[in-house]
Chimera marker file (.cmm) of the C-alpha trace (Angstrom):
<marker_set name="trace">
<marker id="1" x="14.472" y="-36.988" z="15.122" r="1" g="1" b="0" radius="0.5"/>
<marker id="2" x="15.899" y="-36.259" z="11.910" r="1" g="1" b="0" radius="0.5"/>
<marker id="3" x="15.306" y="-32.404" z="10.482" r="1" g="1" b="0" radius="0.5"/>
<marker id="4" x="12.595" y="-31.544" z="7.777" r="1" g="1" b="0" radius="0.5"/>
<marker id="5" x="14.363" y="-32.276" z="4.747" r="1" g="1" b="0" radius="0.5"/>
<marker id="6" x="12.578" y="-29.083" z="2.767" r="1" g="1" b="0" radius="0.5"/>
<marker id="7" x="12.714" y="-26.865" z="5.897" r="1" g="1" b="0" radius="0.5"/>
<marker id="8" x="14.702" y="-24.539" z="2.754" r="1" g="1" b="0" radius="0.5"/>
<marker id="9" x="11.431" y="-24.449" z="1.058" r="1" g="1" b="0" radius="0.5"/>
<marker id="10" x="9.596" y="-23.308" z="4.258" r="1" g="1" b="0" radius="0.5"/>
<marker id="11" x="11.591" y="-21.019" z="4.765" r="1" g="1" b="0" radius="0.5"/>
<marker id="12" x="11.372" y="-19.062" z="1.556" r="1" g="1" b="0" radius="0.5"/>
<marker id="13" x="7.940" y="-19.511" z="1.493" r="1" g="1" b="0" radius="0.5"/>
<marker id="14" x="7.482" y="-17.527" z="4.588" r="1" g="1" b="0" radius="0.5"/>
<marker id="15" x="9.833" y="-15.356" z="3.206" r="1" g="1" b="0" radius="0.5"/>
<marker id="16" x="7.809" y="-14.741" z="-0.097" r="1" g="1" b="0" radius="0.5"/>
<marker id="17" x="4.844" y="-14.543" z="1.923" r="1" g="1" b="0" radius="0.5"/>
<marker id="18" x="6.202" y="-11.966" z="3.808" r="1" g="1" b="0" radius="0.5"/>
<marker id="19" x="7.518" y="-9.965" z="0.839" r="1" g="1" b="0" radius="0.5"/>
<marker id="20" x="3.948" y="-10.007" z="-0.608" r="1" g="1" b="0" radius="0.5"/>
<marker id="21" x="2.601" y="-8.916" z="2.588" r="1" g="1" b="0" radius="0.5"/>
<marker id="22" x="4.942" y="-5.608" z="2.411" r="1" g="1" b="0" radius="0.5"/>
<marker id="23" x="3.696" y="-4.995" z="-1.293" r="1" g="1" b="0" radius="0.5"/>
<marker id="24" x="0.105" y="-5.770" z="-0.052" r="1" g="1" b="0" radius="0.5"/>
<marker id="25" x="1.001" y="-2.697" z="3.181" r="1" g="1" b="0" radius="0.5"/>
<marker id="26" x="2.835" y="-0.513" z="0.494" r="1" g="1" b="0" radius="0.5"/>
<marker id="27" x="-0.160" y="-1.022" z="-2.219" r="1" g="1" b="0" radius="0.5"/>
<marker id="28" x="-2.697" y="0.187" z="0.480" r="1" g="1" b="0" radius="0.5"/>
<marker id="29" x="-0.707" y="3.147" z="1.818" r="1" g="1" b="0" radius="0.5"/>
<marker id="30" x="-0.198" y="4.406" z="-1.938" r="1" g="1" b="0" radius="0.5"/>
<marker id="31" x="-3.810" y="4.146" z="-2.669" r="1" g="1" b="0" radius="0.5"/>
<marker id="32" x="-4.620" y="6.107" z="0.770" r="1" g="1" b="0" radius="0.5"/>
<marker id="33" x="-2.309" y="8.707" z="-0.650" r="1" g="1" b="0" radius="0.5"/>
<marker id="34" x="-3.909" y="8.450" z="-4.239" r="1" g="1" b="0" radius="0.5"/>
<marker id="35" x="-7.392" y="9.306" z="-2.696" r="1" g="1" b="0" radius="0.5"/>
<marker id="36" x="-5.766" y="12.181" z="-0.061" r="1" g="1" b="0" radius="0.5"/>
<marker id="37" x="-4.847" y="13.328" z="-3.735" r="1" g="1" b="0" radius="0.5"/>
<marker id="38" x="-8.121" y="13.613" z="-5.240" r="1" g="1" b="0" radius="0.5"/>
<marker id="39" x="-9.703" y="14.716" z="-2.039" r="1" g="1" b="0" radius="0.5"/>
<marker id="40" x="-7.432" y="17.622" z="-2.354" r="1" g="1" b="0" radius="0.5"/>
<marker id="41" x="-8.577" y="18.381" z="-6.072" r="1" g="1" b="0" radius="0.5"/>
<marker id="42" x="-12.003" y="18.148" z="-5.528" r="1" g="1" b="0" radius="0.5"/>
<marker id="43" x="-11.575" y="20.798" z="-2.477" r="1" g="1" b="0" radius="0.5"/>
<marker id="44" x="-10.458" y="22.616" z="-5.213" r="1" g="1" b="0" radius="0.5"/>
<marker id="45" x="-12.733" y="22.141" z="-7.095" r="1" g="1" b="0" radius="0.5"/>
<marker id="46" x="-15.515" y="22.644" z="-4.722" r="1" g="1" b="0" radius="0.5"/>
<marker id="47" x="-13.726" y="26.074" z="-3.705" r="1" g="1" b="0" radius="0.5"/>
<marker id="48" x="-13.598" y="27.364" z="-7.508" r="1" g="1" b="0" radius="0.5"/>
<marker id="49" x="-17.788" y="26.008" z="-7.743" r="1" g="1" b="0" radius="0.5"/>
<marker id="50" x="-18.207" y="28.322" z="-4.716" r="1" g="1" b="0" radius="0.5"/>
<marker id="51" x="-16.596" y="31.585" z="-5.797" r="1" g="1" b="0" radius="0.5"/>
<marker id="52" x="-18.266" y="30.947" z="-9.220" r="1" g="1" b="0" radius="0.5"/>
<marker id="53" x="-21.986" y="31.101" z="-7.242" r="1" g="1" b="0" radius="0.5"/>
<marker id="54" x="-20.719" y="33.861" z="-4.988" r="1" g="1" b="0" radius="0.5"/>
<marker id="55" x="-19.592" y="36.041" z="-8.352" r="1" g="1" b="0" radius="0.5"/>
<marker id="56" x="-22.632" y="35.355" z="-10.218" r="1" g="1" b="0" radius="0.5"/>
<marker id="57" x="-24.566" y="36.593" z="-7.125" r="1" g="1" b="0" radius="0.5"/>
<marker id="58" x="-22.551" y="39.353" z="-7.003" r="1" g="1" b="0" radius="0.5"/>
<marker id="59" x="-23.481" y="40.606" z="-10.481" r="1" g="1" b="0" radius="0.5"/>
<marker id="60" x="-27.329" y="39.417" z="-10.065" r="1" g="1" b="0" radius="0.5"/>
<marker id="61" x="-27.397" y="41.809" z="-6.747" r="1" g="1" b="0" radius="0.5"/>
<marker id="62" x="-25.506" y="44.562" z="-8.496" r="1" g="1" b="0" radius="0.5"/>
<marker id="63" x="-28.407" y="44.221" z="-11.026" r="1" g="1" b="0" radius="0.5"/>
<marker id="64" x="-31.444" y="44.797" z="-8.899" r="1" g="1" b="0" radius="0.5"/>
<marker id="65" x="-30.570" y="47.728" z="-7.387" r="1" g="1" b="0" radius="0.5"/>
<marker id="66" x="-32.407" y="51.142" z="-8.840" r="1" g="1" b="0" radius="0.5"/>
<marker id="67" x="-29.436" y="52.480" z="-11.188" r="1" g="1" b="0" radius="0.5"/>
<marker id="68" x="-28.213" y="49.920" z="-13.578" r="1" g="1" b="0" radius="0.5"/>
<marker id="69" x="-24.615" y="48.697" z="-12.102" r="1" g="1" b="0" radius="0.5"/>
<marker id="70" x="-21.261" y="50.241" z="-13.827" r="1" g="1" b="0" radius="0.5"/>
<marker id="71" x="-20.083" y="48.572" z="-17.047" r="1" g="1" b="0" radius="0.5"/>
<marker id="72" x="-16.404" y="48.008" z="-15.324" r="1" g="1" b="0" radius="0.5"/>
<marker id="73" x="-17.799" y="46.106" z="-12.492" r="1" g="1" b="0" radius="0.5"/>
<marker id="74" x="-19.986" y="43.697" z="-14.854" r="1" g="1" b="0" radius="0.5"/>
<marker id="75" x="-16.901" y="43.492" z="-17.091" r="1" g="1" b="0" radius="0.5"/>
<marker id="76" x="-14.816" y="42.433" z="-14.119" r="1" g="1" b="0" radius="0.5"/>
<marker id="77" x="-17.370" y="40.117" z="-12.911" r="1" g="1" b="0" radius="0.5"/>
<marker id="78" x="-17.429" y="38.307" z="-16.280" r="1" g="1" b="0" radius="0.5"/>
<marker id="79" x="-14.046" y="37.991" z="-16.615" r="1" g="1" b="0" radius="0.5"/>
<marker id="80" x="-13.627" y="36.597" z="-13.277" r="1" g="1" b="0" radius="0.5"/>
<marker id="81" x="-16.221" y="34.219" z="-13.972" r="1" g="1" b="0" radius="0.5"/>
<marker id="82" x="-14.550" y="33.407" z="-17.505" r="1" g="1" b="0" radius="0.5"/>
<marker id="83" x="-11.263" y="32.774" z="-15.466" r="1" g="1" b="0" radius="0.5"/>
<marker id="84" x="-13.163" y="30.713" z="-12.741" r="1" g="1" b="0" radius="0.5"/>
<marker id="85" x="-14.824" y="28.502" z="-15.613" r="1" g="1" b="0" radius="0.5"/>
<marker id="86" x="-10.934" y="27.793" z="-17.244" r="1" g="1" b="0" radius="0.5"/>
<marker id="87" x="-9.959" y="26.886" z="-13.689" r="1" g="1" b="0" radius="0.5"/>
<marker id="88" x="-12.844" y="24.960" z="-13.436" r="1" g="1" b="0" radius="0.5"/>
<marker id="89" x="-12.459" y="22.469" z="-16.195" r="1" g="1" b="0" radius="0.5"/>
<marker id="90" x="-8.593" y="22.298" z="-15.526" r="1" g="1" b="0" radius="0.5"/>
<marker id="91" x="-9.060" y="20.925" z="-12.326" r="1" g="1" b="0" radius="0.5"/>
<marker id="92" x="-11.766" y="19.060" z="-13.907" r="1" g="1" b="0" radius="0.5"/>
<marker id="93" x="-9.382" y="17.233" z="-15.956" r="1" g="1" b="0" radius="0.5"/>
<marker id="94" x="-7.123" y="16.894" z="-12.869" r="1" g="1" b="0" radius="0.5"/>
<marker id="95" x="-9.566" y="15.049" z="-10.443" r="1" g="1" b="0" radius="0.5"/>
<marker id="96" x="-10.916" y="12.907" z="-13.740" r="1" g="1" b="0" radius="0.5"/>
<marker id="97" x="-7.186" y="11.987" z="-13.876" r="1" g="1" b="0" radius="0.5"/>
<marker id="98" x="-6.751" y="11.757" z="-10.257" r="1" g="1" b="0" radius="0.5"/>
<marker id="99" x="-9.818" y="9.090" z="-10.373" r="1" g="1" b="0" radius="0.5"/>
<marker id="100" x="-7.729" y="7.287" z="-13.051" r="1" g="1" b="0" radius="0.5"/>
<marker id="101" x="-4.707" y="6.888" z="-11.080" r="1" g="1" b="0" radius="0.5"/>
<marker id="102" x="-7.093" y="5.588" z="-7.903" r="1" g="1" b="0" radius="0.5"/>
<marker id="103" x="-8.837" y="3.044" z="-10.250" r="1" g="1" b="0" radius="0.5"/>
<marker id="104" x="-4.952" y="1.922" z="-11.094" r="1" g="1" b="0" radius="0.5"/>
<marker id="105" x="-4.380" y="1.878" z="-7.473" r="1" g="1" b="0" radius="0.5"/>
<marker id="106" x="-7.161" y="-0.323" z="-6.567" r="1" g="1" b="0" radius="0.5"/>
<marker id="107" x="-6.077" y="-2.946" z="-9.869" r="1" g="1" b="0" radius="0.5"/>
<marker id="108" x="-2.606" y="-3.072" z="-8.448" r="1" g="1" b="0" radius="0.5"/>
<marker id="109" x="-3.629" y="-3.599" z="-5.153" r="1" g="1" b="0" radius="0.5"/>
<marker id="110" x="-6.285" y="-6.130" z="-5.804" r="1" g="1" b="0" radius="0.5"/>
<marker id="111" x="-2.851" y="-8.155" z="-7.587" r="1" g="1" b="0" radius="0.5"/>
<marker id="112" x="-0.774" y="-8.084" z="-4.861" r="1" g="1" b="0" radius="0.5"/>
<marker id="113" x="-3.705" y="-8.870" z="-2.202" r="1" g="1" b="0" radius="0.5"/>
<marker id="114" x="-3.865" y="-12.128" z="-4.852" r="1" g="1" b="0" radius="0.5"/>
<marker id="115" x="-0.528" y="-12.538" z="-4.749" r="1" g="1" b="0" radius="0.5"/>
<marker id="116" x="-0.234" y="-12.469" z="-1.133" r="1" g="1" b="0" radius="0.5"/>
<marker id="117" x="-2.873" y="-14.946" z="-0.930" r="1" g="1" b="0" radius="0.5"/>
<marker id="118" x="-1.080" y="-17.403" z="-3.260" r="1" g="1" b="0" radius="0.5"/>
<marker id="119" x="2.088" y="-17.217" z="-1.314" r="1" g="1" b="0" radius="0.5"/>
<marker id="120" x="0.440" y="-17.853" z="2.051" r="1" g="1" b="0" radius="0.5"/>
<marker id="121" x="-1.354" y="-20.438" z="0.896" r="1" g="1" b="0" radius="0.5"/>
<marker id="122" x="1.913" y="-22.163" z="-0.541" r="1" g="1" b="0" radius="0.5"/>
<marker id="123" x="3.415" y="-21.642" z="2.619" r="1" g="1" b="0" radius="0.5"/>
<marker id="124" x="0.456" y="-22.594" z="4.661" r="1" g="1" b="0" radius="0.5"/>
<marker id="125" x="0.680" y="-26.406" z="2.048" r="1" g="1" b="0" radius="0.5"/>
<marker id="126" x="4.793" y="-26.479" z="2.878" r="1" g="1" b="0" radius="0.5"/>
<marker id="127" x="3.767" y="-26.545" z="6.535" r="1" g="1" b="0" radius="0.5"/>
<marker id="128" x="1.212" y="-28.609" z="6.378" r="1" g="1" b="0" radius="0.5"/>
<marker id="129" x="3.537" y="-30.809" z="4.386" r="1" g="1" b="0" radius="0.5"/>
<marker id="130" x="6.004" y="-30.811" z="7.686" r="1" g="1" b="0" radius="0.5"/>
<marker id="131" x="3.405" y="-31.303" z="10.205" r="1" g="1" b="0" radius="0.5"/>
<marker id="132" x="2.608" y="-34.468" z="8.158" r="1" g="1" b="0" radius="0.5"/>
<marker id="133" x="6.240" y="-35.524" z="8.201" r="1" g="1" b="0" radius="0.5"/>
<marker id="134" x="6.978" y="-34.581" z="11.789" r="1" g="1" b="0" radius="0.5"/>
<marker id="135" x="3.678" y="-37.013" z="12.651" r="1" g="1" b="0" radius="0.5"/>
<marker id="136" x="5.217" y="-39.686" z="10.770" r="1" g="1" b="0" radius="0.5"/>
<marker id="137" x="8.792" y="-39.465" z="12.414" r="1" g="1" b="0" radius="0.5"/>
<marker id="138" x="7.350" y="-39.365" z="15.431" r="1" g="1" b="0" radius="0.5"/>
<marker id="139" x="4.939" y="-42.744" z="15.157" r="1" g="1" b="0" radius="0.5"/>
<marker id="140" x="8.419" y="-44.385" z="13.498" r="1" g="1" b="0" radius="0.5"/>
<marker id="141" x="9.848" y="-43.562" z="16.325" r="1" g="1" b="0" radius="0.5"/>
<marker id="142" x="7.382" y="-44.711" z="18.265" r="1" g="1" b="0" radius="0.5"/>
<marker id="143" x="7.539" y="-48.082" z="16.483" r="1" g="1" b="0" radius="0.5"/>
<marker id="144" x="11.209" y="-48.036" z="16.462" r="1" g="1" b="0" radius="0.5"/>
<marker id="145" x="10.971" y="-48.202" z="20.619" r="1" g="1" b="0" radius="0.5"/>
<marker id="146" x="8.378" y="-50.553" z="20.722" r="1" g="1" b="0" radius="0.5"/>
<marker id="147" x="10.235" y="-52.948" z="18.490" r="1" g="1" b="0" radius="0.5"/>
<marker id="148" x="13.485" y="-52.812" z="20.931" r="1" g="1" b="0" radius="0.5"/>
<marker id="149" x="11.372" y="-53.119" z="23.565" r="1" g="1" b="0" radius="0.5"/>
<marker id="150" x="10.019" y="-56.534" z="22.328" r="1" g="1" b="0" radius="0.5"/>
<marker id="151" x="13.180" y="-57.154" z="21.307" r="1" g="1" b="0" radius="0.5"/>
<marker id="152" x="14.750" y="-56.883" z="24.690" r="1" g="1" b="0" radius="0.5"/>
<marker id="153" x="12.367" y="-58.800" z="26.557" r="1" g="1" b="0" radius="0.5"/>
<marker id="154" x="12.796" y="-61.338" z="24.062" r="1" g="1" b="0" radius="0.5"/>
<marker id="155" x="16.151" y="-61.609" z="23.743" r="1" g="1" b="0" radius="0.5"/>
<marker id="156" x="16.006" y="-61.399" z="27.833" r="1" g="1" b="0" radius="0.5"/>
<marker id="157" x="13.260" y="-64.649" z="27.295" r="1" g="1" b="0" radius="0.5"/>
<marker id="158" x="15.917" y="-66.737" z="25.380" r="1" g="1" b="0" radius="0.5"/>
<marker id="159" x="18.561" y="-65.732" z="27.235" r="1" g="1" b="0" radius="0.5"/>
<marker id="160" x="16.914" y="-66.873" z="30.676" r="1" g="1" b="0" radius="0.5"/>
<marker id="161" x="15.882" y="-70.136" z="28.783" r="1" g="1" b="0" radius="0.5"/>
<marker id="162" x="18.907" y="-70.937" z="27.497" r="1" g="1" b="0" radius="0.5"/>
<marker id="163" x="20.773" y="-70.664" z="31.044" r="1" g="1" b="0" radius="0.5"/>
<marker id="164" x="18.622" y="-72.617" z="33.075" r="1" g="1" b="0" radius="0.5"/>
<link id1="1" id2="2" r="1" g="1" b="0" radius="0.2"/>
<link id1="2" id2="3" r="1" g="1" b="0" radius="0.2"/>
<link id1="3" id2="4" r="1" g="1" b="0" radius="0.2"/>
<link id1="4" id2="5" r="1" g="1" b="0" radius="0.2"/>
<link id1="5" id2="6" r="1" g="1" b="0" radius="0.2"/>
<link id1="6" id2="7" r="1" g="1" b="0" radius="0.2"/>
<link id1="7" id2="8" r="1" g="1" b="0" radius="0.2"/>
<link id1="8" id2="9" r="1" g="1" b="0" radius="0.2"/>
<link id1="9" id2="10" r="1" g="1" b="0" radius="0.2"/>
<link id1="10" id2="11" r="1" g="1" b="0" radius="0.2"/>
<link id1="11" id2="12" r="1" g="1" b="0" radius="0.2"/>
<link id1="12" id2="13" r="1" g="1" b="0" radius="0.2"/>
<link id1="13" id2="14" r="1" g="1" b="0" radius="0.2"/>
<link id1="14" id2="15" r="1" g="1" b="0" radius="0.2"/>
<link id1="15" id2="16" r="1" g="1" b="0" radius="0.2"/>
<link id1="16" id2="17" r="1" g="1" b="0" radius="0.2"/>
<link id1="17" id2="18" r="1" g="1" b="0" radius="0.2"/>
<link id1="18" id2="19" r="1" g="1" b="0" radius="0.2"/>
<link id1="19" id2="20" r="1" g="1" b="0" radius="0.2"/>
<link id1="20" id2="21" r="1" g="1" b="0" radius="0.2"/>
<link id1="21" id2="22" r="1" g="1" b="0" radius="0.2"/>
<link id1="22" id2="23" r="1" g="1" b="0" radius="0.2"/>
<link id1="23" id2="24" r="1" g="1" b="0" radius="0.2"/>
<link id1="24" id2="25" r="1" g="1" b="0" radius="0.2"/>
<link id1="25" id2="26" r="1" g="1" b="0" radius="0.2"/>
<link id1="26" id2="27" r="1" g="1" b="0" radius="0.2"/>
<link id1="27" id2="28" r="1" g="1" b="0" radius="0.2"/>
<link id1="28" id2="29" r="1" g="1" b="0" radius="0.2"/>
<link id1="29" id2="30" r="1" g="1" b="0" radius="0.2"/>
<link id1="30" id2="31" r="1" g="1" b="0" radius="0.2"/>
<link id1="31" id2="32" r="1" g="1" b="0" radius="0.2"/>
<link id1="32" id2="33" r="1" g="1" b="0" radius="0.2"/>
<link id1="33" id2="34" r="1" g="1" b="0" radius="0.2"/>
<link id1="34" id2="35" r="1" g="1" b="0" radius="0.2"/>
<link id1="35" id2="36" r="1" g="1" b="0" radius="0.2"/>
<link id1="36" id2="37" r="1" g="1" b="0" radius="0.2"/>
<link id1="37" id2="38" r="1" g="1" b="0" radius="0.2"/>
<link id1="38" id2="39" r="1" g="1" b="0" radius="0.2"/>
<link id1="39" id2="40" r="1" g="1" b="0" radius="0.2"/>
<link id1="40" id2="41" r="1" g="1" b="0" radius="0.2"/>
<link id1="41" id2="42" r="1" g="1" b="0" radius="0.2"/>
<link id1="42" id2="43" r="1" g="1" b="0" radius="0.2"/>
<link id1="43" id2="44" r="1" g="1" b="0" radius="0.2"/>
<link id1="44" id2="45" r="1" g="1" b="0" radius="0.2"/>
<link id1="45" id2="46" r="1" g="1" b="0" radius="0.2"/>
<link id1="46" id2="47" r="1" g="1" b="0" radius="0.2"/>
<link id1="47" id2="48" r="1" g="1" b="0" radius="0.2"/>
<link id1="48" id2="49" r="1" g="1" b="0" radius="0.2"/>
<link id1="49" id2="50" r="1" g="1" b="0" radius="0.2"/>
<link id1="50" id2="51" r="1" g="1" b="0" radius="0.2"/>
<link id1="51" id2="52" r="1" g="1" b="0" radius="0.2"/>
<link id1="52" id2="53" r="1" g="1" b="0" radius="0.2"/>
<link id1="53" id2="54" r="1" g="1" b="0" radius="0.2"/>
<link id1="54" id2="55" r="1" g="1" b="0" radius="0.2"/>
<link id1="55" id2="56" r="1" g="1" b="0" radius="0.2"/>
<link id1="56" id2="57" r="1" g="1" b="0" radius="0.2"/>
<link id1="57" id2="58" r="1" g="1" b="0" radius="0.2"/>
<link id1="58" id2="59" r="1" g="1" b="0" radius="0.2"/>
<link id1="59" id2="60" r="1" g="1" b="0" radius="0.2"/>
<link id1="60" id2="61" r="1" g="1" b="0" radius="0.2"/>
<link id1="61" id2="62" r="1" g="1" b="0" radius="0.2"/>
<link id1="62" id2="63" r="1" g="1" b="0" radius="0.2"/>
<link id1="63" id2="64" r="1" g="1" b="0" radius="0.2"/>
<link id1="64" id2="65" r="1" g="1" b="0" radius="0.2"/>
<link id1="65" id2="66" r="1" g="1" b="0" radius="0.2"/>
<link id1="66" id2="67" r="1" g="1" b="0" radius="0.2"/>
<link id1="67" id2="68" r="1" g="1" b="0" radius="0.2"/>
<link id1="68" id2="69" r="1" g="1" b="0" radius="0.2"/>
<link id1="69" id2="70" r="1" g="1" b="0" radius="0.2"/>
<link id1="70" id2="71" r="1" g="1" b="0" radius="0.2"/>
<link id1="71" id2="72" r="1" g="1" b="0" radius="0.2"/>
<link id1="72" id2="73" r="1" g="1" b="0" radius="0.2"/>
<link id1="73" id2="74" r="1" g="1" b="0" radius="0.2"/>
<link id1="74" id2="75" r="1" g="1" b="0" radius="0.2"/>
<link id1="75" id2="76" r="1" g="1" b="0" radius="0.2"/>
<link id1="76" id2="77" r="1" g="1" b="0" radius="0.2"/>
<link id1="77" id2="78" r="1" g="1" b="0" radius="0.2"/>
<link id1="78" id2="79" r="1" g="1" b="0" radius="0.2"/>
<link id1="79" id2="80" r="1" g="1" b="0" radius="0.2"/>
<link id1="80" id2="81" r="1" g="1" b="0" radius="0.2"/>
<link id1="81" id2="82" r="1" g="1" b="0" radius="0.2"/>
<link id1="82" id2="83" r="1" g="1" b="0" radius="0.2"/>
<link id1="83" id2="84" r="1" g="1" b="0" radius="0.2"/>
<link id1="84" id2="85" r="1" g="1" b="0" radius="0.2"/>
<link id1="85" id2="86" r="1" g="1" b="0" radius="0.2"/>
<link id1="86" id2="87" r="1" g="1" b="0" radius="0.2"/>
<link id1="87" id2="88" r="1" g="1" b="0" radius="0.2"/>
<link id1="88" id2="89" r="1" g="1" b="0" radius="0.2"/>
<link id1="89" id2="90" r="1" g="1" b="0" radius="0.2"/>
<link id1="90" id2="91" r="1" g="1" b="0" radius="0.2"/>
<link id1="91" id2="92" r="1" g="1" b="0" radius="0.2"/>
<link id1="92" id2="93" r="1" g="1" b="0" radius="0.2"/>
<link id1="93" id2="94" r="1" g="1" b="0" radius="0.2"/>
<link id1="94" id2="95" r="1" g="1" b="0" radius="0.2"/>
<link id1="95" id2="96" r="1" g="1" b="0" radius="0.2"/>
<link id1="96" id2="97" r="1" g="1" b="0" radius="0.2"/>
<link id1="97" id2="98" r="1" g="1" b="0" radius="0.2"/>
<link id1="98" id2="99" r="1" g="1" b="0" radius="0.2"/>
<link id1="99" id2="100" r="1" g="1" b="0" radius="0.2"/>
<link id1="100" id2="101" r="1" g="1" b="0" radius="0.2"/>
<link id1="101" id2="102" r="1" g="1" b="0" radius="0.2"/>
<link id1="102" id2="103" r="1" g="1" b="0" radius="0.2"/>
<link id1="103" id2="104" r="1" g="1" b="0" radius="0.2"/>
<link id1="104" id2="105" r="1" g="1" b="0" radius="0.2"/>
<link id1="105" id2="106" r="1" g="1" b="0" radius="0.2"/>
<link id1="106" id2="107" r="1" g="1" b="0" radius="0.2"/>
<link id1="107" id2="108" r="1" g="1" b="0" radius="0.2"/>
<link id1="108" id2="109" r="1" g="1" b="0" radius="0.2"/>
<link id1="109" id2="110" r="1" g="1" b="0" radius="0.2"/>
<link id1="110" id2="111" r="1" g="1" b="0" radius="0.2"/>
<link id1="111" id2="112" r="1" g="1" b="0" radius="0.2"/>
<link id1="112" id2="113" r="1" g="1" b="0" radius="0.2"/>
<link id1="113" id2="114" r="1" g="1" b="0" radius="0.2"/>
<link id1="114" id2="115" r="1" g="1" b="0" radius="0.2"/>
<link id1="115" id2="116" r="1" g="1" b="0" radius="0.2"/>
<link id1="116" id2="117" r="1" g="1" b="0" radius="0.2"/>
<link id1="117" id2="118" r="1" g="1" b="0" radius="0.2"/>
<link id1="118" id2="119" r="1" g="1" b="0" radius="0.2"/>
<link id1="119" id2="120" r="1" g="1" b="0" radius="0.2"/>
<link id1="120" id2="121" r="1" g="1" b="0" radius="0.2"/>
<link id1="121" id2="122" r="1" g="1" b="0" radius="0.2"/>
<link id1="122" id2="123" r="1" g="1" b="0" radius="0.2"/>
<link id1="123" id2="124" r="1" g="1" b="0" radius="0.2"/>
<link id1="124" id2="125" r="1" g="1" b="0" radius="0.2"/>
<link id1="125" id2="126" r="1" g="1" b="0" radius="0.2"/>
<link id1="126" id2="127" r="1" g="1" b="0" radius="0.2"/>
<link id1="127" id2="128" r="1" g="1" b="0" radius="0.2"/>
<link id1="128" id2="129" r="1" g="1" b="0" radius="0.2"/>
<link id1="129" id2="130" r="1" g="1" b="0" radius="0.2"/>
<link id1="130" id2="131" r="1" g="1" b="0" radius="0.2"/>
<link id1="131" id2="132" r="1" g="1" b="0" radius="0.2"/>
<link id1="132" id2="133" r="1" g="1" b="0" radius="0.2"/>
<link id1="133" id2="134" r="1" g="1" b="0" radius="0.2"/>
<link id1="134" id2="135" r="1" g="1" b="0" radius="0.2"/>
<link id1="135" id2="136" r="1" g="1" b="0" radius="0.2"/>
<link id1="136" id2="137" r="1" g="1" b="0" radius="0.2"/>
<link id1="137" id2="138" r="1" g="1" b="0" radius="0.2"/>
<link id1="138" id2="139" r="1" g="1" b="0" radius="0.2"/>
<link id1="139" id2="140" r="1" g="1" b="0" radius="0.2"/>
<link id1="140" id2="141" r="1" g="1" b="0" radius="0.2"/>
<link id1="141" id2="142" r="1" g="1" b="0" radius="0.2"/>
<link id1="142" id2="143" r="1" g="1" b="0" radius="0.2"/>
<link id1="143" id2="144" r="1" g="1" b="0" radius="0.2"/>
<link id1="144" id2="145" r="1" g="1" b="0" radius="0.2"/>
<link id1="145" id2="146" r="1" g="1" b="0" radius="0.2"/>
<link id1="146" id2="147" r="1" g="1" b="0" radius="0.2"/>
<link id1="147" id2="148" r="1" g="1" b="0" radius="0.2"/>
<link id1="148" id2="149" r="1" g="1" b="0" radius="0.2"/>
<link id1="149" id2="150" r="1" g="1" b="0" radius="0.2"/>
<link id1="150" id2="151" r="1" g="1" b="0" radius="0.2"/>
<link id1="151" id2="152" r="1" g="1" b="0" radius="0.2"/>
<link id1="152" id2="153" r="1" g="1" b="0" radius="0.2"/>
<link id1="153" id2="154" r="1" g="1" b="0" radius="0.2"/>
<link id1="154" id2="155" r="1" g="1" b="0" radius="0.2"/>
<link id1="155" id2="156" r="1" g="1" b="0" radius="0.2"/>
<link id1="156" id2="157" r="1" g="1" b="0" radius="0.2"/>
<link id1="157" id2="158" r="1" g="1" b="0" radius="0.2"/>
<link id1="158" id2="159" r="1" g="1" b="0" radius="0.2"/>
<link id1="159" id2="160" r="1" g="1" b="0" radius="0.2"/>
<link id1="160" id2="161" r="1" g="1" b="0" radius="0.2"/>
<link id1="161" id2="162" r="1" g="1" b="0" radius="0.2"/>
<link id1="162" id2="163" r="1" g="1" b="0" radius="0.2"/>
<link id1="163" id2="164" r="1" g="1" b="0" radius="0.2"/>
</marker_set>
């Protein structure tokens, strides 16, 4: 039997195919890392929230004792709570952006999940294509045989006929 004659094209459809499926494999392992990212930032952020509560409980207890607290400890605790607020909307602005860069993430791998898709599905058609060719070949064959059969045995029929 004769080879596929676009056994090329198969070929770099798999390979296509296969190239999408290692953008697909890098796509998902950057958006893992995007979201390790902004899991990180909002542990920051979570951690500034908490020393925030823990100052401003600091200078409500200092408050309710009998003598009225000193002036340098309420000054420090405001200015660490001034500081905490600036570190708060900083990383703020960090985890808005780190939800930015996951949303881009998820577009980009959403493409080359389509991508991927496409190309197996062209290289899924090319094989179909061959199986439909190699089916073919194989019933000409078939025919081919059959025909030299019958034309054996009659060829063998004259031949007897034609000596006797």
């Amino acid at each position: 039997m004769k080879q596929f004659p676009q056994q090329a094209l198969i070929r770099a459809r798999e390979h296509r195919a296969n190239r999408a499926l290692r953008e697909v494999l890098e796509r998902k392992a950057a958006l893992a890392a995007r979201i390790e990212e902004r899991n990180a930032v909002q542990g920051r952020l979570d951690a500034i929230r908490h020393e925030e509560a823990t100052v401003a409980e600091q200078m409500a207890a200092s408050g309710s004792r009998r003598a009225a607290p000193p002036i340098a400890t309420l000054t420090r605790c405001v200015d660490r709570l001034g500081l905490l607020r600036d570190r708060r909307i900083a990383v703020s602005s960090e985890l808005e952006k780190a939800d930015i860069r996951i949303a881009e993430a998820r577009q980009a791998l959403a493409a080359s999940v389509l991508a991927y898709r496409q190309a197996q599905a062209k290289c899924d058609s090319a094989q179909e294509q061959r199986q439909i060719w190699v089916s073919r070949q194989l019933r000409l064959d078939d025919y081919r045989d059959e025909d030299a059969t019958d034309d054996h045995v009659a060829h063998r029929f004259v031949r007897r006929e034609q000596l006797q």
